[in-house]
C-alpha positions as CSV (number, residue, x, y, z in Angstrom):
1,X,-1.9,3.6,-43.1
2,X,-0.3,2.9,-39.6
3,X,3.3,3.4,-39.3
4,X,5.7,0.7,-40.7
5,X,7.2,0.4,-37.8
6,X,3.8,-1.2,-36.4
7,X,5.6,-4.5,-36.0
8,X,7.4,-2.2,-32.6
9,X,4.4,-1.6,-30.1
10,X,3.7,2.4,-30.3
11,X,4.6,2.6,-26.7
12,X,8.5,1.9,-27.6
13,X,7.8,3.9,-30.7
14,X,7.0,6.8,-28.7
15,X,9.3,6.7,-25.9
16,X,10.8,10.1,-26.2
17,X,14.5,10.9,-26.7
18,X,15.0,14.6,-24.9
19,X,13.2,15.8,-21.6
20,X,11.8,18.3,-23.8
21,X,9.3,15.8,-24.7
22,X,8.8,14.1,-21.7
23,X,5.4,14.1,-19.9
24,X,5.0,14.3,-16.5
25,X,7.2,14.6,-12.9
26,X,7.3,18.3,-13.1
27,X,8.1,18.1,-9.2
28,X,10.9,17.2,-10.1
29,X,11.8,18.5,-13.6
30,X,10.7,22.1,-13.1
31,X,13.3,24.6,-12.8
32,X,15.1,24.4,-9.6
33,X,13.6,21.3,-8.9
34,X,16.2,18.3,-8.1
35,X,16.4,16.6,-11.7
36,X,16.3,20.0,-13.3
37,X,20.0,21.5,-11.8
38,X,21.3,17.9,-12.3
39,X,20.8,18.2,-15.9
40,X,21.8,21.8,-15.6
41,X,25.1,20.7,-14.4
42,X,25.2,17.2,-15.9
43,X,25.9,15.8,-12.9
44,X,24.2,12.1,-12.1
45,X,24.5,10.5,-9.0
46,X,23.4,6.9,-7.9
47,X,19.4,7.3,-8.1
48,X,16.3,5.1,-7.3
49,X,13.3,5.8,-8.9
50,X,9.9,4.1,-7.2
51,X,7.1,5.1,-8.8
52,X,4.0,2.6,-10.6
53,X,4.2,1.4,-13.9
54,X,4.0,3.3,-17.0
55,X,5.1,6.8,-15.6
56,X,8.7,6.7,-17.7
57,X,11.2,5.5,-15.1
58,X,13.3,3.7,-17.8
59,X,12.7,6.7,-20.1
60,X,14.5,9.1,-17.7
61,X,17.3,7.4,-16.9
62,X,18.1,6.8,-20.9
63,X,17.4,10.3,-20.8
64,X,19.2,11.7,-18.2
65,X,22.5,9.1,-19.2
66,X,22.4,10.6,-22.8
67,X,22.4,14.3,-21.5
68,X,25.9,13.4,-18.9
69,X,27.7,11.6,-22.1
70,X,28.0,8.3,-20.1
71,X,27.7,4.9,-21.3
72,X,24.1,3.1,-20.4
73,X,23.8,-0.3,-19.5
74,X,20.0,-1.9,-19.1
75,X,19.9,-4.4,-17.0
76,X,17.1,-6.3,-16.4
77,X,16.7,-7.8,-12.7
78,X,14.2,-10.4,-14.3
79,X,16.5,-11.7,-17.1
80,X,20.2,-11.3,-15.6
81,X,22.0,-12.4,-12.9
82,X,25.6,-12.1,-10.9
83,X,27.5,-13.0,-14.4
84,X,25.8,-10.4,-16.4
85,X,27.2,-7.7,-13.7
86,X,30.5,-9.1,-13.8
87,X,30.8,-8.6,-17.2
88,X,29.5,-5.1,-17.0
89,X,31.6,-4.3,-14.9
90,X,34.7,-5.4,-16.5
91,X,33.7,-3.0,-19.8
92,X,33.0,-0.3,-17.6
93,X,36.6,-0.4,-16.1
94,X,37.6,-0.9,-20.2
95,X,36.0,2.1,-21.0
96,X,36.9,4.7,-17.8
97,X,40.8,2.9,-18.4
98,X,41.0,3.8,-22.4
99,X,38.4,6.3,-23.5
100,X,37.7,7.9,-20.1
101,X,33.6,7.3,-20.2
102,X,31.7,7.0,-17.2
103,X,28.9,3.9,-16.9
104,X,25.3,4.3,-16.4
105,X,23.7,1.0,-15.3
106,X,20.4,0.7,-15.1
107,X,18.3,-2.0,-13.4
108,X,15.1,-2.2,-14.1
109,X,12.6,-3.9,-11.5
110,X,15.6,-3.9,-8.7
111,X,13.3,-5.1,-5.9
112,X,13.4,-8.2,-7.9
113,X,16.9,-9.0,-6.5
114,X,17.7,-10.7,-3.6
115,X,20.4,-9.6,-0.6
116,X,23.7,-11.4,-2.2
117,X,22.7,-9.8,-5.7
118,X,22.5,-6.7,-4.2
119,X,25.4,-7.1,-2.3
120,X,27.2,-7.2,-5.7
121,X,26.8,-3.8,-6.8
122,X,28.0,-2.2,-3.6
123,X,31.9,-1.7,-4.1
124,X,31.4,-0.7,-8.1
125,X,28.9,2.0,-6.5
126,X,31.5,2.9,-3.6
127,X,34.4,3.4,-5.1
128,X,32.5,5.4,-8.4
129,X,33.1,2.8,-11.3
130,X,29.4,2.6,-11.4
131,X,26.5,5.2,-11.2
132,X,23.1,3.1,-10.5
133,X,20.2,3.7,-11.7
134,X,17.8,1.2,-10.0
135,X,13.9,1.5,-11.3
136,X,11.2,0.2,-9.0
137,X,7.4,0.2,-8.5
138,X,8.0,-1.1,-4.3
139,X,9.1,0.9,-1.6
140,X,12.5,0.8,-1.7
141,X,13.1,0.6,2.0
142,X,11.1,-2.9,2.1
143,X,13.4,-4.0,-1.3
144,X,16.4,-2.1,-1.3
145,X,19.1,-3.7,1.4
146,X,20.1,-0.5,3.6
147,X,23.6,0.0,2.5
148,X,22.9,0.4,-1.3
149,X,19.6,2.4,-0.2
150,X,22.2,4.7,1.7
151,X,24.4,5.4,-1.3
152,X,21.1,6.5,-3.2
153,X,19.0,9.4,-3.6
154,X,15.6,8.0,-3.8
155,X,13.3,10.2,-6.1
156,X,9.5,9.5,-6.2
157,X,7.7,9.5,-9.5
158,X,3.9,10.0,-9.5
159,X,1.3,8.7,-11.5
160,X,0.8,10.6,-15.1
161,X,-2.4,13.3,-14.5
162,X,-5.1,14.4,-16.6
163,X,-3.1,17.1,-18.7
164,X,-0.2,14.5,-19.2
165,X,-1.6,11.8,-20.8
166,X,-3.2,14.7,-22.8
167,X,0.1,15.4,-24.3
168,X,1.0,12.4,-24.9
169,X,-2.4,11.3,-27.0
170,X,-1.9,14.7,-29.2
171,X,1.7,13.2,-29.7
172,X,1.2,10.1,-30.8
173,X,-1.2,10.9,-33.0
174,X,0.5,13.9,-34.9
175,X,3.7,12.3,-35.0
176,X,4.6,11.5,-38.3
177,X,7.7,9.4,-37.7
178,X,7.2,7.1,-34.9
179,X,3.7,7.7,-34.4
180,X,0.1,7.5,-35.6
181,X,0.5,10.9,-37.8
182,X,0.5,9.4,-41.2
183,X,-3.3,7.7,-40.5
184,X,-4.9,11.3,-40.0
185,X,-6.6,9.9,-36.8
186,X,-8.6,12.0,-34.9
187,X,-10.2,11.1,-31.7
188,X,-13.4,12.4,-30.1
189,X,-13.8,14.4,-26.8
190,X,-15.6,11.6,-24.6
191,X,-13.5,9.0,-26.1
192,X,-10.3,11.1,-25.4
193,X,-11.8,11.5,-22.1
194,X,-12.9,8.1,-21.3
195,X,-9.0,7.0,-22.5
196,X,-7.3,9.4,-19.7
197,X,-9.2,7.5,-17.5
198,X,-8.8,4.4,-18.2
199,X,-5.3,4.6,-18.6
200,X,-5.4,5.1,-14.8
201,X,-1.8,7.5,-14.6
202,X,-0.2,5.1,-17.1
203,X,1.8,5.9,-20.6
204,X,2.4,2.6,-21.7
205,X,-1.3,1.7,-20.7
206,X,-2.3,5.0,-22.7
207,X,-0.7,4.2,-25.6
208,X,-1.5,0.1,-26.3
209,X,-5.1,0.9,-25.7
210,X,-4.5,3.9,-28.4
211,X,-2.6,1.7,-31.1
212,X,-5.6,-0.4,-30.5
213,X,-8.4,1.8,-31.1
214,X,-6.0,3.5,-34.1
215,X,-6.1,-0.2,-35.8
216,X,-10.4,0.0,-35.2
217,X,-10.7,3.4,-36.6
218,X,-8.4,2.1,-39.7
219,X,-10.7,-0.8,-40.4
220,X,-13.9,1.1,-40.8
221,X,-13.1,2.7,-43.9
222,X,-13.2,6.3,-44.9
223,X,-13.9,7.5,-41.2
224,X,-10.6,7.6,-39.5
225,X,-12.3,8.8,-36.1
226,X,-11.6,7.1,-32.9
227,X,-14.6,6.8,-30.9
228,X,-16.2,6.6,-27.4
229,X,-17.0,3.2,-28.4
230,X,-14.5,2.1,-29.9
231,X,-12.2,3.1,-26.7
232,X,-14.6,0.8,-24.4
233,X,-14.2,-2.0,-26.9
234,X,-10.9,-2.0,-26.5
235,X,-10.2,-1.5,-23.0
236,X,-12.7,-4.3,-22.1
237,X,-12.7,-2.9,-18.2
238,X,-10.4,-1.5,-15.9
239,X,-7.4,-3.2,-14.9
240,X,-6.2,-1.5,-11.3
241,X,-3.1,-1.1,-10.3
242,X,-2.6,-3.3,-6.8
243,X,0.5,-5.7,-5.6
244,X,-1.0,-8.0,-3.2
245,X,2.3,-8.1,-1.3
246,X,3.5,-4.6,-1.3
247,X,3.3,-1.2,-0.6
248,X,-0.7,-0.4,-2.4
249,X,-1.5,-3.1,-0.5
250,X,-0.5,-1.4,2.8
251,X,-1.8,1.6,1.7
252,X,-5.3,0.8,0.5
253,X,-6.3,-1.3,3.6
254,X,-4.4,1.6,5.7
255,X,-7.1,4.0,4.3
256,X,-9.7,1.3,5.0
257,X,-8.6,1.1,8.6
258,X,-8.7,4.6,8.8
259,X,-11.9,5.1,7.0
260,X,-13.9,3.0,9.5
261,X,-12.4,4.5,12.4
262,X,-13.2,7.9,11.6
263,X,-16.6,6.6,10.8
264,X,-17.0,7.1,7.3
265,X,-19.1,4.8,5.5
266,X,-18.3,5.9,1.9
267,X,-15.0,6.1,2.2
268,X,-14.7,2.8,3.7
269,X,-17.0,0.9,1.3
270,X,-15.3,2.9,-1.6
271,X,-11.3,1.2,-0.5
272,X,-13.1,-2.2,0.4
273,X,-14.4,-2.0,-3.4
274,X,-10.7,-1.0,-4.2
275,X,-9.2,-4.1,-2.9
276,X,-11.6,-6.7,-3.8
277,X,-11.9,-5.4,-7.8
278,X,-8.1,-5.0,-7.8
279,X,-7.9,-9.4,-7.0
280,X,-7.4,-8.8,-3.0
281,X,-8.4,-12.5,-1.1
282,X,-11.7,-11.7,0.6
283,X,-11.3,-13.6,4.0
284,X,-7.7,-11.5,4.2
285,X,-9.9,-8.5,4.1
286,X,-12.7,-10.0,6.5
287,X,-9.7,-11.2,8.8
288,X,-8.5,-7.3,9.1
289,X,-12.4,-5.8,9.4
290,X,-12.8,-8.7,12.9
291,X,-9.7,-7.2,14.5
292,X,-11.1,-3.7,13.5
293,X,-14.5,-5.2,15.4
294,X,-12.7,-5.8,18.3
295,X,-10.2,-3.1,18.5
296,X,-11.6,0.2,17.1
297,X,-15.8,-0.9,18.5
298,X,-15.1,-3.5,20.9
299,X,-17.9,-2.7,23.9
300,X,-19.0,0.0,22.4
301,X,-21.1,-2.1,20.4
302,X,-20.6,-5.9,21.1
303,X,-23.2,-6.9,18.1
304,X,-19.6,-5.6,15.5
305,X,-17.5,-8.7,16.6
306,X,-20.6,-11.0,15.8
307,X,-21.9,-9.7,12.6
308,X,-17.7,-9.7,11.6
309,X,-17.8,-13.6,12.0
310,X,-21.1,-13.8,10.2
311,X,-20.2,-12.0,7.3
312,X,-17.1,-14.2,7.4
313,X,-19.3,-17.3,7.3
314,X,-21.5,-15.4,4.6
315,X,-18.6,-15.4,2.4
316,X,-17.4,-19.1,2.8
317,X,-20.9,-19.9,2.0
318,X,-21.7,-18.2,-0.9
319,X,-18.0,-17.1,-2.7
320,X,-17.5,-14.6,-4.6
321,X,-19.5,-12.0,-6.3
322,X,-22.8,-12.4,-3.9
323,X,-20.4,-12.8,-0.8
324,X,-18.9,-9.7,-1.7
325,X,-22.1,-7.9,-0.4
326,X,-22.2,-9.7,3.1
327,X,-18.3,-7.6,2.9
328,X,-19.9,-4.8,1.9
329,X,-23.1,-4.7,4.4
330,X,-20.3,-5.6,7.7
331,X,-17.8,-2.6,6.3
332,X,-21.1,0.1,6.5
333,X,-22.0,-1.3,9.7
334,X,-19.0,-1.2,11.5
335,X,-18.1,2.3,9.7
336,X,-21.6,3.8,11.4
337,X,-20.5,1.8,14.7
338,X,-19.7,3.7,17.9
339,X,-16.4,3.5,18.1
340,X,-14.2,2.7,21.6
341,X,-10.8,1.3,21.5
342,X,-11.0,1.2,25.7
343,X,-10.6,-2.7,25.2
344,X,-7.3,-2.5,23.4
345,X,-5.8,0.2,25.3
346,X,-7.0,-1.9,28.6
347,X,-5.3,-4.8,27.1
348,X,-2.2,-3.0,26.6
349,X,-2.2,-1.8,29.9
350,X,-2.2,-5.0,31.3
351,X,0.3,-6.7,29.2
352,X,2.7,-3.6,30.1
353,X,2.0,-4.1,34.0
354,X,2.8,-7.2,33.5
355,X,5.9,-6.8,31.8
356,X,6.9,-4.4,34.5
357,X,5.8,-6.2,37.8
358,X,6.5,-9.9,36.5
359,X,4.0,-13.4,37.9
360,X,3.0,-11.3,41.1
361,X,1.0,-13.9,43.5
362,X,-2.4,-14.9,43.4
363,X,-4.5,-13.6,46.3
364,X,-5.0,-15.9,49.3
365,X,-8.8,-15.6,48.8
366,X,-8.9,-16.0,45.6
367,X,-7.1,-19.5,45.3
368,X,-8.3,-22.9,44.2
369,X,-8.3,-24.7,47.1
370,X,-9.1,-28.7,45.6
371,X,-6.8,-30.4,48.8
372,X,-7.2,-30.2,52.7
373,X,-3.3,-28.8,52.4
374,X,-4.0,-26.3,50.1
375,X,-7.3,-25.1,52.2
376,X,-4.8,-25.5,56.0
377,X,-2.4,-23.0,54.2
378,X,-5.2,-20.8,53.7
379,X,-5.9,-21.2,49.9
380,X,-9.7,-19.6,49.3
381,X,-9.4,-18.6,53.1
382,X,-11.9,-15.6,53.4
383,X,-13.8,-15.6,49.5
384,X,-17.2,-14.5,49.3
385,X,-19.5,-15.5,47.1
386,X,-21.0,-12.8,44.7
387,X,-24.6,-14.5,44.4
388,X,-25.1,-14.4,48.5
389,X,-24.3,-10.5,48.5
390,X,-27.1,-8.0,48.3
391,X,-26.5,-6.7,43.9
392,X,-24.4,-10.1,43.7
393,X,-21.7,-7.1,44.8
394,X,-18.7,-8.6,47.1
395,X,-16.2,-6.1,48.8
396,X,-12.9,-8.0,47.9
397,X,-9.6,-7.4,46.0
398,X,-8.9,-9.3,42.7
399,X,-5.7,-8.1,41.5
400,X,-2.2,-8.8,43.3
401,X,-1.5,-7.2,46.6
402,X,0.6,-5.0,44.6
403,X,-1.7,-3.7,42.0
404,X,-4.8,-3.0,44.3
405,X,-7.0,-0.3,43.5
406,X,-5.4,0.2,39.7
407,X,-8.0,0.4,37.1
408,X,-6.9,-0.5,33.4
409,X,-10.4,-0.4,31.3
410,X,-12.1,2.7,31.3
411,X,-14.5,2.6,29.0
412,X,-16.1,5.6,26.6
413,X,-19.3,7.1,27.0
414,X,-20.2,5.8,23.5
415,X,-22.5,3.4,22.2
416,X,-23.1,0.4,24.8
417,X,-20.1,1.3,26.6
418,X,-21.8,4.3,27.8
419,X,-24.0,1.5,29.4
420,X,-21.4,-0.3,31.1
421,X,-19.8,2.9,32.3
422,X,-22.9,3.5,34.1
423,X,-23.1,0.1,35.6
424,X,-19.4,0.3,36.6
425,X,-19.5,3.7,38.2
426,X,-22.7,2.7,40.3
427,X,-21.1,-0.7,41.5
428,X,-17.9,1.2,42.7
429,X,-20.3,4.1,44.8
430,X,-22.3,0.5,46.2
431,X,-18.5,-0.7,47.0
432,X,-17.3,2.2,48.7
433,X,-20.4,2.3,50.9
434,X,-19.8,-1.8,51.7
435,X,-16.3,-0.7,52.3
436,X,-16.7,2.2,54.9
437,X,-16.4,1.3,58.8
């Protein structure tokens, strides 16, 4: 039978009491690592813990509250608001006043509040009424106002490995108490396997698809044995872990930026897969792989830009899943691209000169000249026309008087660059000769 406290998801169930039985974040619980001298000296200061779901933020800080002695507060950034800390904090002065405790307060999902509600913790934190504990799965420096984030030491919790989510399989179903133990589950190798890995670093995620498959296994009589299949049943597919507006979505088209320009196809088509599985808007993607088309190929091969708008179109056309592969044939293509990013960097250049030497005048010669004023002040005075020049070559300045002879685009020897290097080189050597006396 399964545990009578089955109405209480196993993932509460199991949520351990002692950091003897927590799983995972040895860089940080090991000895002499930062958590483990805390505890040593039951010391706590103000903390924020960013890690992804599922990897025992909320468990630690009950944890690590219970080993100081201090009162813990949860506070949900979702459910409560300025009220709720006013309240708090008049039963944390209470308790420091008359019995001498110190309050923890926890807030769970702290990105979640805004400026002003951030604002409201600062002086309980300053003057030491309050130590917070703030748990969040975004950066803190894109969610975390700067003067809280300063009175914080910001720990990093990673994702639960292999060996962790091991341990805390073998818990759940031995323990007698809280767990599975009483059902005499067992689980097979490839199921056990196939679990890990679809739990993708997670301990809640573990443990629902567990009490799941536990509740199969039940149901089919005298074999208590949780299989492969029954694990695939229950996890349906793969739910990845991806936040369209923060920091994994940063990341994972970072590393698909990155993976084209270092011209690696299966790295590239392996992130662009990333995104689009996890629920990333395709035309966001194809809008970042155009100005990759343009800024990391450019002239090195001018076909990139084109087939980048086509596979665009492709897209609108067709939706997704089959536009999907237009996505996927543009990403191989530009990732097995020469690459040049002399267009950029010229661009740059320019925009720089510019900001340097300000609206310097347009050469005489090179003038519109619509009026008889315009041409009796010498506008156009002088211009040659390129198609009445032997190579449709003309010995004349373009740039300002004071930027003459400056070259800003240099382009590789790559690709069809190499091309237009060529051409460029043997035009200036033709120039030079037109120039000489």
């Amino acid at each position: 039978m399964l545990s009578k406290t089955n109405n209480i998801p196993l993932a509460e169930r199991m949520r351990p009491d002692n950091i003897d039985d927590f799983a995972g974040q040895k860089h940080l619980l090991a000895e002499n690592k930062i958590l483990w001298q805390l505890i040593k000296k039951k010391y706590l200061p103000s903390l924020l813990l960013w890690g992804p779901p599922g990897v025992g933020k909320t468990t630690l800080a009950r944890i690590l509250a219970q080993i100081t002695g201090a009162n813990f507060v949860f506070f949900s950034a979702v459910l409560s608001g300025v009220k709720d800390v006013r309240k708090i904090v008049g039963e944390s002065t209470r308790l420091k006043e008359e019995e001498g405790r110190h309050t923890i307060l926890f807030v769970d999902e702290i990105h979640r509040f805004n400026k002003s509600q951030q604002d409201g913790f600062l002086p309980h934190v300053e003057n030491g009424l309050l130590t917070l504990i703030g748990a969040t799965t975004e950066n803190p420096s894109f969610h975390v106002i700067a003067p809280l984030l300063s009175r914080c030491q910001v720990l990093v919790l990673e994702s639960l490995n292999a060996e962790d989510l091991a341990q805390i399989i073998d818990n759940a179903l031995t323990n007698k108490e809280t767990g599975l133990g009483g059902s005499n589950l067992s689980i097979m190798p490839k199921a056990r396997e196939h679990l890990i890995k679809m739990a993708d670093g997670d301990a809640r995620n573990i443990l629902n698809i567990l009490e799941i498959t536990a509740a199969m296994a039940e149901s089919g009589g005298e074999s208590r044995v949780i299989s492969l299949e029954m694990v695939e049943e229950a996890c349906q597919r793969r739910s990845l872990r991806y936040d369209k507006n923060g920091e994994e979505h940063y990341n994972l088209i970072s590393a698909l930026h990155k993976s084209l320009r270092d011209s690696d196809p299966d790295g590239s088509l392996y992130w662009l897969t990333r995104m689009l599985m996890a629920g990333e808007d395709p035309l966001y993607v194809t809008r970042r792989l155009i100005r990759f088309a343009s800024e990391d190929i450019g002239n090195a091969d001018p076909q990139a830009l084109s087939l980048a708008i086509s596979a665009r179109s492709t897209y609108h056309l067709l939706g997704s899943p089959e536009g999907e592969l237009a996505l996927a044939q543009l990403v191989i293509y530009l990732a097995t691209a020469p690459k040049s990013n002399a267009v950029y960097s010229a661009y740059n250049k320019v925009k720089e000169e510019i900001k340097n030497t300000g609206s310097l005048p347009v050469p005489m010669h090179i003038r519109n000249a619509p009026t008889k004023m315009m041409k009796e002040l010498g506008y156009g005075k002088g211009y040659k026309y390129a198609h009445d020049q032997p190579h449709a070559l003309v010995a004349q300045d373009h740039l300002p008087e004071k930027l003459v002879g400056k070259h800003y685009y240099e382009p590789s020897n790559r690709g069809y660059e190499a091309l237009i290097k060529n051409r460029l080189d043997k035009w200036r050597r033709i120039l030079a000769q037109k120039q000489k006396p």
